[in-house]
FIKE-224409 format. One line per field, with one value per residue (C-alpha): residue number from 1; x, y, z. Coordinates in nm, 4 decimals, m for minus. Example, Ala and Ser with C-alpha at 12.3 -4.5 7.8 and 13.67 -1.06 7.14 Angstrom:
<recs>
nr <- c(1 2)
px <- c(1.2300 1.3670)
py <- c(m0.4500 m0.1060)
pz <- c(0.7800 0.7140)
</recs>
This chain:
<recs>
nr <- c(1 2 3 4 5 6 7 8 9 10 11 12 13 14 15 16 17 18 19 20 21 22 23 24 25 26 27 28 29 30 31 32 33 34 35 36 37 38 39 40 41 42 43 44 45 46 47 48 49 50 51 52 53 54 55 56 57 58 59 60 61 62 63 64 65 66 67 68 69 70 71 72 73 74 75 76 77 78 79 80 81 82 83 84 85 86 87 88 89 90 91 92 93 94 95 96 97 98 99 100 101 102 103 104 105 106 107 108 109 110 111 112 113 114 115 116 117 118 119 120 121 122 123 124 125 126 127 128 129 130 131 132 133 134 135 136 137 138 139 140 141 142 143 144 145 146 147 148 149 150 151 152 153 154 155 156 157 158 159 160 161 162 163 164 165 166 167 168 169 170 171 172 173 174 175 176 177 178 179 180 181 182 183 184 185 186 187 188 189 190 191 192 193 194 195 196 197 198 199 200 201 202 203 204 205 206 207 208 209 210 211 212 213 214 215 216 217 218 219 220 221 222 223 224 225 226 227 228 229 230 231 232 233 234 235 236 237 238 239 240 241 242 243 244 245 246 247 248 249 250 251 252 253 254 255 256 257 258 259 260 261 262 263 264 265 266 267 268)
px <- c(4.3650 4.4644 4.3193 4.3747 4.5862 4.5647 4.7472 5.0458 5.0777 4.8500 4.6709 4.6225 4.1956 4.0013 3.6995 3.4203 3.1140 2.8470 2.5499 2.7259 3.0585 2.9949 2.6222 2.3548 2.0090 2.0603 2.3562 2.6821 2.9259 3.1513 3.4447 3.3826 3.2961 3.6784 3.8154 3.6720 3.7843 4.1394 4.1860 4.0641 4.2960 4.5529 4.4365 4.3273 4.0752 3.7319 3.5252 3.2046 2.9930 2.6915 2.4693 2.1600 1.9487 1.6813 1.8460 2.0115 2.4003 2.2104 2.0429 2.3628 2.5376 2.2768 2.2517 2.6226 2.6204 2.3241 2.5067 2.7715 3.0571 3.0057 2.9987 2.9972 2.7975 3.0953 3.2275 2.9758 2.9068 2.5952 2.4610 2.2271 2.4886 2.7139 2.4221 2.2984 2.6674 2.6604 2.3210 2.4403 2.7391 2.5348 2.1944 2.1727 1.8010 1.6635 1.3241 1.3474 1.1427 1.2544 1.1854 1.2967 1.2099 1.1676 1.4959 1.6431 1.3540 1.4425 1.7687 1.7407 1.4442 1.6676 1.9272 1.7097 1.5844 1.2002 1.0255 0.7733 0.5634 0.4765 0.6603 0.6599 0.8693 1.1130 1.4629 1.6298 1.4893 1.6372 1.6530 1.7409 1.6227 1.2664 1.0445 0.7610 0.7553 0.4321 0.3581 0.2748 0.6558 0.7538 0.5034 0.6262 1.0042 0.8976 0.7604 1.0220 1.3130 1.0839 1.0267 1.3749 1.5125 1.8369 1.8196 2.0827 2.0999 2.2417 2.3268 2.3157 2.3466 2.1612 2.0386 2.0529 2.1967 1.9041 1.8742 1.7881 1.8494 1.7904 1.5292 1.6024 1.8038 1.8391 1.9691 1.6222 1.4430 1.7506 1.6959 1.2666 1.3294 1.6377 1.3459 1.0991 1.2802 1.5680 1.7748 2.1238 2.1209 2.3918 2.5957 2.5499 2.6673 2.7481 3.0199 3.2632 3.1684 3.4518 3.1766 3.2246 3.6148 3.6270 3.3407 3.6196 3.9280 3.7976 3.6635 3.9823 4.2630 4.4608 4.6226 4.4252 4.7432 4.7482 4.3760 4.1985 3.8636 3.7116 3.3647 3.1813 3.1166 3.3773 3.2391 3.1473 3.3412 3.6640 3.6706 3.6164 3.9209 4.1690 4.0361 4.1295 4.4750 4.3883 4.4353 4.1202 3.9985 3.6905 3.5514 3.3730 3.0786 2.8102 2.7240 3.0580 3.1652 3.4634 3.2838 3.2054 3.5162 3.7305 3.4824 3.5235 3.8319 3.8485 4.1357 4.1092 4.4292 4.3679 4.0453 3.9499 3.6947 3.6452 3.7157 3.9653 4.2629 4.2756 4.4950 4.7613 5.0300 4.9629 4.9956 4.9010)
py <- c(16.1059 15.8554 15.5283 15.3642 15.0699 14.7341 14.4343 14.3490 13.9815 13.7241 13.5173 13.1264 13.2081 13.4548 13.4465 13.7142 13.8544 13.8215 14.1288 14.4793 14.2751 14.0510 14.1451 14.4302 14.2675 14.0489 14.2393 14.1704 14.4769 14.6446 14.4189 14.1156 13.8215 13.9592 13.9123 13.6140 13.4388 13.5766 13.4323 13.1283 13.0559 13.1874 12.8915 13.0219 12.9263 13.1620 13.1033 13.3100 13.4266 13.5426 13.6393 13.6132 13.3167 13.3785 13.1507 12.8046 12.8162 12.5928 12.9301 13.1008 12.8710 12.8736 13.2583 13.3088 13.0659 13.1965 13.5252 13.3643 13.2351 12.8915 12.8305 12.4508 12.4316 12.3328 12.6918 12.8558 12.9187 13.0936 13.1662 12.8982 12.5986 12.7372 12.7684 12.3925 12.2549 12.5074 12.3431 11.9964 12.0104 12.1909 12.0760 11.8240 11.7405 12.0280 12.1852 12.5218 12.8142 12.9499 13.3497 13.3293 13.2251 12.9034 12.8007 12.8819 12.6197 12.3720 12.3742 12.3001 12.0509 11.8409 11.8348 11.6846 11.9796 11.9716 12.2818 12.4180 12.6969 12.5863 12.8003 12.5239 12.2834 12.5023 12.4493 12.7287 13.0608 13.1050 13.4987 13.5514 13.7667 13.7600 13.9694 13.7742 13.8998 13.9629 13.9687 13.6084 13.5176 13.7337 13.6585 13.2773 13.3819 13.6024 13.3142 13.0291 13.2730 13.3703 12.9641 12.9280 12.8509 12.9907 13.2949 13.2330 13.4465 13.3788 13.7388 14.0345 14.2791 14.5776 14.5774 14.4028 14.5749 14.6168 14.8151 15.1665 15.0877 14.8229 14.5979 14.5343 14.2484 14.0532 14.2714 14.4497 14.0766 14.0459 14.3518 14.3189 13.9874 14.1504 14.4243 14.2053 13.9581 14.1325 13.8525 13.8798 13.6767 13.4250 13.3895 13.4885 13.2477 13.4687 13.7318 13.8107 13.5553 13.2631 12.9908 13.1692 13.1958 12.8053 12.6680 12.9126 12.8120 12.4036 12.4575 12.6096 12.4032 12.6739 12.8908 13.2336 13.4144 13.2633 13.4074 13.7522 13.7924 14.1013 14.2784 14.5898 14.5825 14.6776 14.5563 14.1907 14.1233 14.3344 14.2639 13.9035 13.8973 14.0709 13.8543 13.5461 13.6500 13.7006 13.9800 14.2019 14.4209 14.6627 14.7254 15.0553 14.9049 14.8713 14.9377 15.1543 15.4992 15.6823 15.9314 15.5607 15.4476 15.7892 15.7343 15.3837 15.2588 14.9721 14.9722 14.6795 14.6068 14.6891 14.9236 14.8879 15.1160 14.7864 14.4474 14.4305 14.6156 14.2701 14.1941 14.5012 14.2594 14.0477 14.3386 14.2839)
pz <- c(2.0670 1.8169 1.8967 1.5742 1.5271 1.2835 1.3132 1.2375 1.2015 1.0994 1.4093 1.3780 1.4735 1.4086 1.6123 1.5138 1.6876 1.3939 1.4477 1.3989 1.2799 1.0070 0.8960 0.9913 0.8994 0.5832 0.4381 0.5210 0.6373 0.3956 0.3019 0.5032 0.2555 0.0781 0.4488 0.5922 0.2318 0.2446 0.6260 0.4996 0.2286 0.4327 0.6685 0.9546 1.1279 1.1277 1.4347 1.4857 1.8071 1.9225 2.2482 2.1007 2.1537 1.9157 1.6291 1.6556 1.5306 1.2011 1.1766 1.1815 0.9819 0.7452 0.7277 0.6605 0.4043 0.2062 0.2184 0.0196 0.3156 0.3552 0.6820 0.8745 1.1975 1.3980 1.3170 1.5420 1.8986 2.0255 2.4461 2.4361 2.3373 2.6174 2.8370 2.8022 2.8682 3.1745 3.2801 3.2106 3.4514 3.7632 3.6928 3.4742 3.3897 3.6000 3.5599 3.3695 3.3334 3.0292 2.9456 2.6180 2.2607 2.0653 1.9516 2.3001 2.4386 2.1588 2.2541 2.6063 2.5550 2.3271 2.5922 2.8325 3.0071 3.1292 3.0719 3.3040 3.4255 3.7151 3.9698 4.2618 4.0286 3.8716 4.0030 3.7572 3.5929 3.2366 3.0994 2.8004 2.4872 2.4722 2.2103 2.3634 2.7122 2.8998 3.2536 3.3378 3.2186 3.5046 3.7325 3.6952 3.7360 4.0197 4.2529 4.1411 4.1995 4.5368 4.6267 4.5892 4.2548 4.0983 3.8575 3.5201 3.2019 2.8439 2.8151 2.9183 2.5937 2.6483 2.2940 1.9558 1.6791 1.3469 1.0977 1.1539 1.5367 1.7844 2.0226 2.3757 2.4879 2.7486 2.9708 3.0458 3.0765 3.3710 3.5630 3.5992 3.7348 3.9357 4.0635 4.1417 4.3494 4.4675 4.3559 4.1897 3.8446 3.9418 3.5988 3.3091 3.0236 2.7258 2.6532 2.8174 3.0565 3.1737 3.0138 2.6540 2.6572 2.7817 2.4811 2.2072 2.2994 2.3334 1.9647 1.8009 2.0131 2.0441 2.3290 2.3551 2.2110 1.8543 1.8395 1.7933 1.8990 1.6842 1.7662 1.7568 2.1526 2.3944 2.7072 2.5615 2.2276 2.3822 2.7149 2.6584 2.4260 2.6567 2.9489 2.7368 2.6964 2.3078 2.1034 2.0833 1.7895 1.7823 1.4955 1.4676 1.2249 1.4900 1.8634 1.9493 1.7907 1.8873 2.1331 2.2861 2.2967 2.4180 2.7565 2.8092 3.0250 2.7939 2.5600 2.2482 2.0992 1.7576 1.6244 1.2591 0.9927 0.8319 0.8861 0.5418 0.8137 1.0216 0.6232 0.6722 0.7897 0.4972 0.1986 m0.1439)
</recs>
């Protein structure tokens, strides 16, 4: 079966997952900086995404710019920005228990979040992606979620893309505490989620048809897309092959070798 398919027009957005898309590691993918440069002085807008928690979008920002794409802040969206304006309109102020890393604790700190682990005060459980897990962390989500506080995630990718492989994501820290408590996370905050498509489309100012949302994961980066309404590109450069996508009911809109195809409506 022939699955392959590149655009043929040019989209006013571009949004882009970043691990597995843009970059593996510290190396960007093959043709990307060439891409992202031509969309830009095409002018359209580039807009990029991740799940993972474990670096502030100044971290991204940074990264992508030292790679040689200059990249503005205001250009990125990551799970733990949507997360805190999530938090802020249900539970503004709330006492969190947090499993999850430094920057994702930063991050909710500054917006006004107390952080605890004491279980009898903790009116929210936060999973996320958390390289530092031990027991207690559990232990402390097990009798909050148990006294009665509500169970949110900012992701729920099974794994990370690295080199040479990839680390566990959030999706493991979800189920234990799933497990343990028999208690249904309530929402998850990342891709594809509702809360990701609404923080995109009120960055870019755009209806969801003028953009393409292009990723190496077909049940976050894909599925998000088409759930927008926007046009939805795999790109077979990290977490999906084709075996993977021949057994997957999911069907992206375009599927690209290398980023550089997103250009074939544009020509030389």
């Amino acid at each position: 079966m022939d699955f392959f398919s590149t655009p043929t027009r040019l989209y006013d957005a571009y949004i882009f997952d970043l691990d597995g898309t843009i970059y593996l590691g510290d190396a960007f993918l093959p043709t990307v900086p060439e891409t992202l440069s031509r969309l830009r002085a095409l002018g359209r807008r580039t807009v990029f995404l991740s799940n993972n928690p474990t670096h502030t979008r100044e971290d991204y920002a940074a990264k992508l710019t030292r790679l040689g794409l200059p990249t503005p802040v205001s250009d990125i969206i990551n799970s733990s920005v949507v997360m805190v304006e999530f938090l802020r309109r249900r539970m503004p102020g709330a006492r969190l228990f947090v499993i999850g890393e430094p920057p994702l604790c930063r991050e909710l700190e500054a917006a006004g979040f107390t952080l605890t682990e004491d279980a009898r005060q903790v009116e929210a459980v936060i999973a996320s992606f958390d390289r530092t897990l031990v027991y207690r962390k559990l232990q402390i989500a097990f009798d909050a979620i148990r006294a009665g506080a509500r169970f949110f995630a900012t992701n729920a990718d099974r794994y990370c893309p690295v080199p040479g492989g990839g680390e566990p994501d959030a999706a493991a820290i979800i189920a234990a505490v799933e497990a343990c408590t028999n208690t249904r996370v309530e929402a998850v905050v990342g891709k594809p989620s509702p809360y990701m498509i609404e923080a995109i489309l009120g960055l870019v100012q755009l209806p969801a048809d003028r953009c393409l949302m292009t990723g190496d994961r077909l049940e976050t980066d894909v599925q998000m897309g088409l759930n927008a309404g926007m046009g939805a590109a795999l790109a077979l450069t990290g977490a999906t092959d084709l075996a993977a996508l021949a057994a997957s009911p999911i069907r992206p809109t375009y599927v690209l070798h290398t980023l550089s195809e997103l250009l074939t409506a544009v020509g030389d």
